[in-house]
C-alpha positions in Angstrom: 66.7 15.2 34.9 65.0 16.9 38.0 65.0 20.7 38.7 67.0 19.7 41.7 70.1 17.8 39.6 69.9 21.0 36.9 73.4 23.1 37.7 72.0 26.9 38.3 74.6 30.2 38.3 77.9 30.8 37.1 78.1 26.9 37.4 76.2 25.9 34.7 78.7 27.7 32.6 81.6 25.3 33.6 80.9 22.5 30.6 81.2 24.8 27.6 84.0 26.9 29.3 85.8 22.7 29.3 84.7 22.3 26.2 85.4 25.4 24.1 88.9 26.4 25.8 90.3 23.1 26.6 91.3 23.3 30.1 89.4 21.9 33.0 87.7 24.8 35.3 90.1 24.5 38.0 92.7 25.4 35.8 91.0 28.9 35.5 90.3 29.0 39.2 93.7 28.6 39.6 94.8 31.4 37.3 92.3 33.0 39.4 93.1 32.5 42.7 96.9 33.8 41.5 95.8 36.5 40.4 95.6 38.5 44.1 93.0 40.9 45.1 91.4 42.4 41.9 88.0 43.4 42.1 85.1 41.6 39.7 85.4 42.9 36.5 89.5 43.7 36.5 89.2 39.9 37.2 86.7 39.7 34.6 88.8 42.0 32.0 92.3 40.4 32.6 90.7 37.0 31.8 89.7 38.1 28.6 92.8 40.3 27.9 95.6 37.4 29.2 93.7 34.4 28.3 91.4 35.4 25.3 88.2 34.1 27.2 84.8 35.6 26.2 82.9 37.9 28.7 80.1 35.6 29.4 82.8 32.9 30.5 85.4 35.4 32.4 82.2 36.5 33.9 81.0 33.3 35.0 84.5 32.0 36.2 84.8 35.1 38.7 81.6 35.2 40.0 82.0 31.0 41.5 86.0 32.5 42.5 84.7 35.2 44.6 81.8 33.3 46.1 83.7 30.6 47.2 86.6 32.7 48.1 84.2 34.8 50.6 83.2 31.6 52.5 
């Protein structure tokens, strides 16, 4: 594999998120995207209050959300 096909960022979390919570990561973008304006780390918390994800996960989830949801 190439530097260039290596997933960097809050992406390369997306395979173990899959794997150790069982949903695919648009169902937690989804969540996410429902969840209205919160700022990083309410985002970050609820996830792992609601939805029992760790903090390196929750973390990783809300960081690609609120890139992609500012353009």
């Amino acid at each position: 594999m190439s530097d260039k096909d290596v997933v960097k960022g809050p992406a390369s979390y997306f395979p173990s998120i899959e794997k150790k919570y069982g949903y695919p990561v648009a169902h937690w973008l989804g969540l996410l995207a429902s969840a209205g304006q919160m700022k990083h780390m309410e985002l970050v918390n609820w996830l792992k209050a609601e939805h029992g994800l760790g903090h390196g996960h929750a973390n990783a989830l809300v960081a690609y959300h609120l890139a992609k949801r500012q353009g």
